[in-house]
C-alpha atoms as a printed R data frame, in Angstrom:
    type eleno elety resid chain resno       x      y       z
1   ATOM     1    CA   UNK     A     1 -83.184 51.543  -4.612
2   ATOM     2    CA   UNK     A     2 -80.544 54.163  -3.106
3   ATOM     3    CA   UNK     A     3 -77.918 53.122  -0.609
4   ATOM     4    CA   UNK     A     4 -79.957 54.500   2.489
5   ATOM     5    CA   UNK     A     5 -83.294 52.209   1.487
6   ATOM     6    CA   UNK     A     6 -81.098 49.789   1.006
7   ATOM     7    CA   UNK     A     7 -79.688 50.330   4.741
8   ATOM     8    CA   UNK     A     8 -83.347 50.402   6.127
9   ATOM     9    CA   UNK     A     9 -84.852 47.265   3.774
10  ATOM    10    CA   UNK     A    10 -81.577 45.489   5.510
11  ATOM    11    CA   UNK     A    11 -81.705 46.713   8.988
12  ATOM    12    CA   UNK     A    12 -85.469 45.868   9.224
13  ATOM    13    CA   UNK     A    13 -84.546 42.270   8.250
14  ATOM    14    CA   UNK     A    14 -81.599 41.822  10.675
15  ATOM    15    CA   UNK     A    15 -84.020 42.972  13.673
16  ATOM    16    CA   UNK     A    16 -86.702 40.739  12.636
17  ATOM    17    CA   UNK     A    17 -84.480 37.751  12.377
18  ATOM    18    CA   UNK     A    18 -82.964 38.844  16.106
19  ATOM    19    CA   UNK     A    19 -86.500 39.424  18.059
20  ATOM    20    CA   UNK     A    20 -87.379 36.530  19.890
21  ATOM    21    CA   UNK     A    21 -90.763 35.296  22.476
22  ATOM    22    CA   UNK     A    22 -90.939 35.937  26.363
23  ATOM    23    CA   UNK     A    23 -88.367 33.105  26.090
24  ATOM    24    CA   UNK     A    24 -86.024 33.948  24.178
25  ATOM    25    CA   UNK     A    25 -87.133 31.658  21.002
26  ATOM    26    CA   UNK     A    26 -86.532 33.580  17.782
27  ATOM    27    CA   UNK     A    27 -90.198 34.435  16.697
28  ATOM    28    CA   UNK     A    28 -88.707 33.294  13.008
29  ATOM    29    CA   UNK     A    29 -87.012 30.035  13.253
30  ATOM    30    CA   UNK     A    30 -83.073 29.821  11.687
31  ATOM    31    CA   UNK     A    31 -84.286 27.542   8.987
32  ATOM    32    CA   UNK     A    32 -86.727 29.871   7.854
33  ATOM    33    CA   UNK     A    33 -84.419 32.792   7.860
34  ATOM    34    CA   UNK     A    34 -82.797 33.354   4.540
35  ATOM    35    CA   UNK     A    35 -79.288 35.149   3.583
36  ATOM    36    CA   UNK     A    36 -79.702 38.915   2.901
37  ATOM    37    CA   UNK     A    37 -77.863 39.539  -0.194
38  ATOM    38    CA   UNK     A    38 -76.378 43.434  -1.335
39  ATOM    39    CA   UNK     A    39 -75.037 44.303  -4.785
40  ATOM    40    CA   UNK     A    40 -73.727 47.223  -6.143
41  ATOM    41    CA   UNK     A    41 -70.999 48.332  -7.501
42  ATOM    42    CA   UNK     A    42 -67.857 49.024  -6.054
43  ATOM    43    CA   UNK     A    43 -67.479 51.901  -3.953
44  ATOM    44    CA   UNK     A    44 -70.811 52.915  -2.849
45  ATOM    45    CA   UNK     A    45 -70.466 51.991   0.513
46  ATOM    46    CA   UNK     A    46 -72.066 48.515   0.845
47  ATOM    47    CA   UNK     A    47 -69.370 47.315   3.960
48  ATOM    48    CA   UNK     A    48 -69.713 50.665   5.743
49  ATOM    49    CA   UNK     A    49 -73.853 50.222   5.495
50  ATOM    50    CA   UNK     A    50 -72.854 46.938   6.925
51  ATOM    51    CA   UNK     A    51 -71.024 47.890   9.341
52  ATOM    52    CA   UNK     A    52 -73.426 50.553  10.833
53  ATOM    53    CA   UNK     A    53 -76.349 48.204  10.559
54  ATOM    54    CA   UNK     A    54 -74.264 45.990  13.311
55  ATOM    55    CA   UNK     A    55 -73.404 48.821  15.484
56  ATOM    56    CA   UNK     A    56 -76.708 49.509  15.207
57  ATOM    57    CA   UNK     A    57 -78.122 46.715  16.025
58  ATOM    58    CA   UNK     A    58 -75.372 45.738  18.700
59  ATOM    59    CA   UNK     A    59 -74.318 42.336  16.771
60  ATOM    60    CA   UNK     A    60 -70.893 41.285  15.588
61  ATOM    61    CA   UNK     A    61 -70.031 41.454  11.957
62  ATOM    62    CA   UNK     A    62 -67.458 39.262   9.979
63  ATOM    63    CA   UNK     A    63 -66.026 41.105   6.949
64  ATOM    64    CA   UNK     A    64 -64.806 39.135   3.863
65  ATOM    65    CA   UNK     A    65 -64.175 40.420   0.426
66  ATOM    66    CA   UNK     A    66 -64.826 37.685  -2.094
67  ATOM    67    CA   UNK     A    67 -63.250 37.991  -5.261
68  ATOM    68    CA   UNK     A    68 -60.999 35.908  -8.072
69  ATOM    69    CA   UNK     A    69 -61.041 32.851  -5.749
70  ATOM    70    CA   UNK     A    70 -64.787 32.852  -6.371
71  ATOM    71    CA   UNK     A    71 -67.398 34.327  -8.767
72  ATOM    72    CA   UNK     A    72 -65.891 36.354 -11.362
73  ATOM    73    CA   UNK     A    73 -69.546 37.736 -11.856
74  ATOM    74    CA   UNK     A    74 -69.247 39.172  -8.279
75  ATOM    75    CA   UNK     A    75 -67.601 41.977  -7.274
76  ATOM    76    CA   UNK     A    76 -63.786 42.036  -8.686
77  ATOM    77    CA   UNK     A    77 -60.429 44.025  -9.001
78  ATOM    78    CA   UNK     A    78 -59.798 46.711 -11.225
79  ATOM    79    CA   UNK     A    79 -58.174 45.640 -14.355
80  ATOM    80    CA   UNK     A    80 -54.864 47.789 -15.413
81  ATOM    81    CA   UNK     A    81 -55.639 48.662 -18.900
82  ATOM    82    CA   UNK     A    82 -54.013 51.902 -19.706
83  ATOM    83    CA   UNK     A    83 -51.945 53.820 -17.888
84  ATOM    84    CA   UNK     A    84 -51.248 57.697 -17.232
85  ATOM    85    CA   UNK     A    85 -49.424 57.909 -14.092
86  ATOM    86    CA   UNK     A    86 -47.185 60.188 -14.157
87  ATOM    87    CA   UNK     A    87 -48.329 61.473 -17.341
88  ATOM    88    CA   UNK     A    88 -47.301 65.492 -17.346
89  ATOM    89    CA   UNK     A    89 -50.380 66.923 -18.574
90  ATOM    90    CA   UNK     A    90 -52.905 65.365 -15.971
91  ATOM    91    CA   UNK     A    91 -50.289 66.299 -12.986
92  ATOM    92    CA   UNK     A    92 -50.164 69.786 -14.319
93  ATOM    93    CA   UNK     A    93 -54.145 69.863 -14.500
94  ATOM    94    CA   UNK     A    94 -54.071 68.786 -10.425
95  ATOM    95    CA   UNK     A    95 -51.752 71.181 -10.041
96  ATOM    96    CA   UNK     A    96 -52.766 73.991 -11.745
97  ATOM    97    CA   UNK     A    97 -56.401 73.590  -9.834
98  ATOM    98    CA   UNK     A    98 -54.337 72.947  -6.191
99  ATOM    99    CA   UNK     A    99 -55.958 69.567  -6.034
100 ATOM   100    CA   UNK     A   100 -52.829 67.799  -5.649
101 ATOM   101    CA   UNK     A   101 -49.187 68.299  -6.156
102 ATOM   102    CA   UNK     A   102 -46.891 65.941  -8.193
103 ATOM   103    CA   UNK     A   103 -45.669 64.413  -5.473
104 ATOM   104    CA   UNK     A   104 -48.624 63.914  -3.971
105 ATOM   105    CA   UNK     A   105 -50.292 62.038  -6.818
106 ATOM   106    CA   UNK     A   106 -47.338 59.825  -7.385
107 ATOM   107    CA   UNK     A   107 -47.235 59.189  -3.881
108 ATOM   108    CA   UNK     A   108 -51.208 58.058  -4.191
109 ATOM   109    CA   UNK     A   109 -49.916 56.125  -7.151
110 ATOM   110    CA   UNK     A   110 -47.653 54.167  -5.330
111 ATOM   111    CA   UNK     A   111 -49.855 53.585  -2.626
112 ATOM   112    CA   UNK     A   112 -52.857 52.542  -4.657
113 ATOM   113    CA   UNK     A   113 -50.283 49.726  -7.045
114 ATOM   114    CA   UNK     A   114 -49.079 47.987  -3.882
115 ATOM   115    CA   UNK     A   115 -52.533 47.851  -2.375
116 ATOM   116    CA   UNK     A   116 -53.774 46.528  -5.672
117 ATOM   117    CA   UNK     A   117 -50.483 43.865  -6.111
118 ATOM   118    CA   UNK     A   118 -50.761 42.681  -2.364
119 ATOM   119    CA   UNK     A   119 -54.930 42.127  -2.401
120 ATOM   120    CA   UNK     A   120 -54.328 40.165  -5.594
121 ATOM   121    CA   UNK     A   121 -51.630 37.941  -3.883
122 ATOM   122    CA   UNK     A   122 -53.773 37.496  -1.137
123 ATOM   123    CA   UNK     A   123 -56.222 36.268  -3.163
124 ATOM   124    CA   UNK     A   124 -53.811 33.797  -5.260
125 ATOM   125    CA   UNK     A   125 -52.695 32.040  -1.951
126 ATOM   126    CA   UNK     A   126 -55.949 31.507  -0.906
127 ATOM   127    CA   UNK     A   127 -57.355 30.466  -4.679
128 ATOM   128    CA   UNK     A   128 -54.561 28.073  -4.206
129 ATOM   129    CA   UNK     A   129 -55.400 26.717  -0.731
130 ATOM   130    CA   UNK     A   130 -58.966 26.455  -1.527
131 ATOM   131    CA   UNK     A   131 -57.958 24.498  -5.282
132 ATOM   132    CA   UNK     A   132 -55.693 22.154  -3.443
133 ATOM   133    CA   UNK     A   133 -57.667 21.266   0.306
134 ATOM   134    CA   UNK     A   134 -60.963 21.642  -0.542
135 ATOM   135    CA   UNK     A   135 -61.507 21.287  -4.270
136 ATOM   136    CA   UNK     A   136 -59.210 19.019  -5.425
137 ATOM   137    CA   UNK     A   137 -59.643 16.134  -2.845
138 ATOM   138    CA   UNK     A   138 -63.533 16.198  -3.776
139 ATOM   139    CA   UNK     A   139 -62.912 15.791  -7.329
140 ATOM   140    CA   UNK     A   140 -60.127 13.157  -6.903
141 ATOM   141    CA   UNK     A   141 -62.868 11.398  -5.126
142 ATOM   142    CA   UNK     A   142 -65.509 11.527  -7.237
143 ATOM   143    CA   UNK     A   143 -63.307 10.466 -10.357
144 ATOM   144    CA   UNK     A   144 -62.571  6.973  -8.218
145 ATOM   145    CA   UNK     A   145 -65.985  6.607  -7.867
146 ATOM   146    CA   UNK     A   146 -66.656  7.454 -11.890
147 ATOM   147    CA   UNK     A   147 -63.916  4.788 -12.272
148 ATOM   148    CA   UNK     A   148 -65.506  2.056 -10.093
149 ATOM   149    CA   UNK     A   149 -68.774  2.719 -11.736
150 ATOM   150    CA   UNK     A   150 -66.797  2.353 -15.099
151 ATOM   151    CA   UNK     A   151 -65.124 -0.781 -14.352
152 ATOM   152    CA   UNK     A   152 -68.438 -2.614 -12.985
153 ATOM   153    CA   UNK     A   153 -70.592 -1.691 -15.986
154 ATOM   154    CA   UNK     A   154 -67.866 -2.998 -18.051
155 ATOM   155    CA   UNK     A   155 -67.763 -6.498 -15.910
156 ATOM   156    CA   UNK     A   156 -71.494 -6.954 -15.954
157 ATOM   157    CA   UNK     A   157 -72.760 -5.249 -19.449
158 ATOM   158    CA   UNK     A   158 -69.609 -5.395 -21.643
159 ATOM   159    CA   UNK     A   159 -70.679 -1.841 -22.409
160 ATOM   160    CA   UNK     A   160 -69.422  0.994 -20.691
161 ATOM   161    CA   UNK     A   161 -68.541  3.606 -22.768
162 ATOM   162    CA   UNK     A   162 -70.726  6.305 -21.897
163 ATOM   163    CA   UNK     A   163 -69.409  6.016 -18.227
164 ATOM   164    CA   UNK     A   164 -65.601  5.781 -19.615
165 ATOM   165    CA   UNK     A   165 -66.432  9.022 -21.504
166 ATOM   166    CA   UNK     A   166 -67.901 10.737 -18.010
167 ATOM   167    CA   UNK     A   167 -64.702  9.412 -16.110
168 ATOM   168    CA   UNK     A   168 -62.461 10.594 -18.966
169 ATOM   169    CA   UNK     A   169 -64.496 14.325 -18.643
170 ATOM   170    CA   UNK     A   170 -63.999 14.837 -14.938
171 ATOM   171    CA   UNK     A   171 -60.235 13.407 -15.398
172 ATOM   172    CA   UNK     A   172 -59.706 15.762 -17.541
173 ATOM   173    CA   UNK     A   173 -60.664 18.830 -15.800
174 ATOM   174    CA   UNK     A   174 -59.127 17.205 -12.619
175 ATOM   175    CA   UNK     A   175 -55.799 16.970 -14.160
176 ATOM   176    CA   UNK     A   176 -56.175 20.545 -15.530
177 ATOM   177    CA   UNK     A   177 -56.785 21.619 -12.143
178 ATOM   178    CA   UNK     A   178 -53.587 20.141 -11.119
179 ATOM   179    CA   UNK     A   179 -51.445 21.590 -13.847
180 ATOM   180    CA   UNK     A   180 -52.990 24.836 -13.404
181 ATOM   181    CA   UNK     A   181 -52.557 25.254  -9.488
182 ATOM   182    CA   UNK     A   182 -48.779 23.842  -9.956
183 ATOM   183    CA   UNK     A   183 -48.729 27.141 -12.107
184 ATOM   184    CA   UNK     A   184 -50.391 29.295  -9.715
185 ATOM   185    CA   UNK     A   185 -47.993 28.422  -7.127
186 ATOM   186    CA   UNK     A   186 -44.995 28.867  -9.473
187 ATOM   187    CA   UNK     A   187 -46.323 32.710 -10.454
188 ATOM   188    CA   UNK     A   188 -47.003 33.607  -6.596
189 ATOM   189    CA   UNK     A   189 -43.285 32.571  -5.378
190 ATOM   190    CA   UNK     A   190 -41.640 34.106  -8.819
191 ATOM   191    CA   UNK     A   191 -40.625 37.854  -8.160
192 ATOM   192    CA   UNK     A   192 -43.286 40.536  -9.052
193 ATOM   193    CA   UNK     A   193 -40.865 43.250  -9.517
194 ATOM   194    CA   UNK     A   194 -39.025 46.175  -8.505
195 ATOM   195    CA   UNK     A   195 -41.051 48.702  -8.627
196 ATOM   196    CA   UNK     A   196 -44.576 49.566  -7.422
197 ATOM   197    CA   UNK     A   197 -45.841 49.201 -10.978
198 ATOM   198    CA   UNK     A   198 -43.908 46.453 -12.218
199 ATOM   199    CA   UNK     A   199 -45.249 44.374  -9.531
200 ATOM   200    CA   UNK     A   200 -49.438 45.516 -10.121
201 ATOM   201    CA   UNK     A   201 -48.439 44.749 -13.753
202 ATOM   202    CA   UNK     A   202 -47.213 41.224 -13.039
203 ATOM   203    CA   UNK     A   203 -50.044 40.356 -10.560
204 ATOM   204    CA   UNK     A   204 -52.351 41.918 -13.377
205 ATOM   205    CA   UNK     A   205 -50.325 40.005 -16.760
206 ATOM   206    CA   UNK     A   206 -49.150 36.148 -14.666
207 ATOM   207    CA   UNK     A   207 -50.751 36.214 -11.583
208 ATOM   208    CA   UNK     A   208 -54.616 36.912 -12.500
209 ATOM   209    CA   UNK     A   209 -54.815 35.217 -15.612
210 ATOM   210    CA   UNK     A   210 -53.328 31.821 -13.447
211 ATOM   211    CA   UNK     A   211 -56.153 32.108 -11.266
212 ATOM   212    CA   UNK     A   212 -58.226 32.063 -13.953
213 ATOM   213    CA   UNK     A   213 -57.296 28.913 -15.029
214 ATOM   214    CA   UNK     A   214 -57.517 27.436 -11.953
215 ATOM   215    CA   UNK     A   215 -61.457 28.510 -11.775
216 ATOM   216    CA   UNK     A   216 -62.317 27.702 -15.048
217 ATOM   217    CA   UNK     A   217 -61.216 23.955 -14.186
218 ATOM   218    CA   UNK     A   218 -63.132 24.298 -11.049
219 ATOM   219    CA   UNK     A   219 -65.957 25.542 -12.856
220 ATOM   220    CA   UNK     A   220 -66.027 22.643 -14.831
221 ATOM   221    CA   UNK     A   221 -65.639 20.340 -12.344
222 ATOM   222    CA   UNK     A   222 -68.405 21.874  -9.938
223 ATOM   223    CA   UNK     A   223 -70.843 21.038 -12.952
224 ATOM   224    CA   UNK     A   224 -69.915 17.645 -12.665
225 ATOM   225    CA   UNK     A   225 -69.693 16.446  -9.416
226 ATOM   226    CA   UNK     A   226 -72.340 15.443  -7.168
227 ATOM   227    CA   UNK     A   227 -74.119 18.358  -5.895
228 ATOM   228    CA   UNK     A   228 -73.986 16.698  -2.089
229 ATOM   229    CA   UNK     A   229 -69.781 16.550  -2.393
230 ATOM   230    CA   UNK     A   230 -69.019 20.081  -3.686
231 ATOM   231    CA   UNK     A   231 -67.382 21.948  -0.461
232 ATOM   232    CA   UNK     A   232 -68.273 25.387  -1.820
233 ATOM   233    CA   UNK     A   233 -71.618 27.357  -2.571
234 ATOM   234    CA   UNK     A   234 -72.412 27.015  -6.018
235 ATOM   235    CA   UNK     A   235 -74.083 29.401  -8.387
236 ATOM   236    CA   UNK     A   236 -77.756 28.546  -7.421
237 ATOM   237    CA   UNK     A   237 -76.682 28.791  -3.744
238 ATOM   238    CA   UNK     A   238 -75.187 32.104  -4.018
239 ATOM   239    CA   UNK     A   239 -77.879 33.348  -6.230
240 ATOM   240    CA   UNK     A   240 -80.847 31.467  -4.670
241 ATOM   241    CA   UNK     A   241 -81.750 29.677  -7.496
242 ATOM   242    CA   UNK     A   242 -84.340 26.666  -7.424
């Protein structure tokens, strides 16, 4: 499906979700209504199709760009793998062809590295608020209930291993989750740099791979908590699984 099928498959959807009766009852109630879901790749245009779908069709729109705080499988930052900028033979091809000047390109450069360092900040401090407000306390709670459970199967069976080893589990990954958003917050106040590129490079090398951590704990835990206590969509939710 191209972009402007996509536009007109979406648009089609919003209306019929907005008409309403003589009135003013939506003709197709909220809890039948389902989310409308767009992927692609990045850069195609998926926000601005968005955003003229709500012009359009005279409706707000909220804008939020989910990305290492949540599904890695989603839509995510570009990775700094190699580097040519600066590098004399590709500024003397842009050049040559009056595409851009050297100054101009280094000038993108530098633009482009403290976009790249600031977005990924952003997205540390809120990986961190999210791990430590809404994560964490959920998981801290469901371990004391683990542990009750625990300690009563142990008064009134003897036997209680197999709920000492699902306690011990979700302690684990709790106390990972601690240790790795003490972390977090240590790489986010530590200095990124001096330069525009030292900076992308630390958010890409300390930054990044602390986040990572801090999901992969969160993860865990979201396989092992209650379904009913987990304060974030999960996997199925996002994906509308059954």
């Amino acid at each position: 499906m191209d972009i402007q099928r996509a536009k007109e498959e979406i648009k089609r959807a919003v209306q019929a979700y907005l008409a309403t009766d003589d009135i003013g009852r939506p003709l197709i109630p909220a809890v039948r209504q389902r989310p409308i879901l767009l992927m692609g790749p990045p850069g195609v245009g998926k926000t601005q199709i968005m955003e003229q779908i709500a012009q359009e069709c005279d409706i707000a729109l909220v804008a939020y760009t989910i990305t290492h705080h949540t599904r890695q499988s989603a839509v995510g930052l570009p990775f700094i793998r190699q580097r040519h900028y600066g590098d004399k033979d590709v500024m003397d091809v842009f050049d040559r062809h009056n595409v851009l000047s050297p100054r101009e390109m280094l000038s993108r450069q530098e633009i482009l590295l403290e976009s790249y360092t600031h977005t990924i900040a952003i997205e540390g401090h809120t990986a961190l608020k999210l791990g430590r407000t809404r994560i964490l306390p959920v998981a801290l709670a469901y371990q004391t209930r683990l542990a009750d459970a625990a300690s009563a199967a142990a008064s009134l069976a003897g036997d209680a291993e197999p709920e000492k080893a699902y306690f011990l589990r979700v302690r684990g990954h709790v106390r990972g989750l601690i240790a790795a958003l003490d972390a977090l917050e240590a790489v986010l106040d530590a200095r990124f740099g001096d330069t525009a590129l030292a900076k992308a490079e630390y958010a890409r090398d300390r930054v990044l791979p602390a986040m990572n951590a801090c999901r992969g704990h969160a993860d865990a835990l979201e396989c092992l908590c209650a379904n009913h206590d987990w304060p974030l969509p999960s996997y199925a939710e996002l994906l509308w699984l059954p």
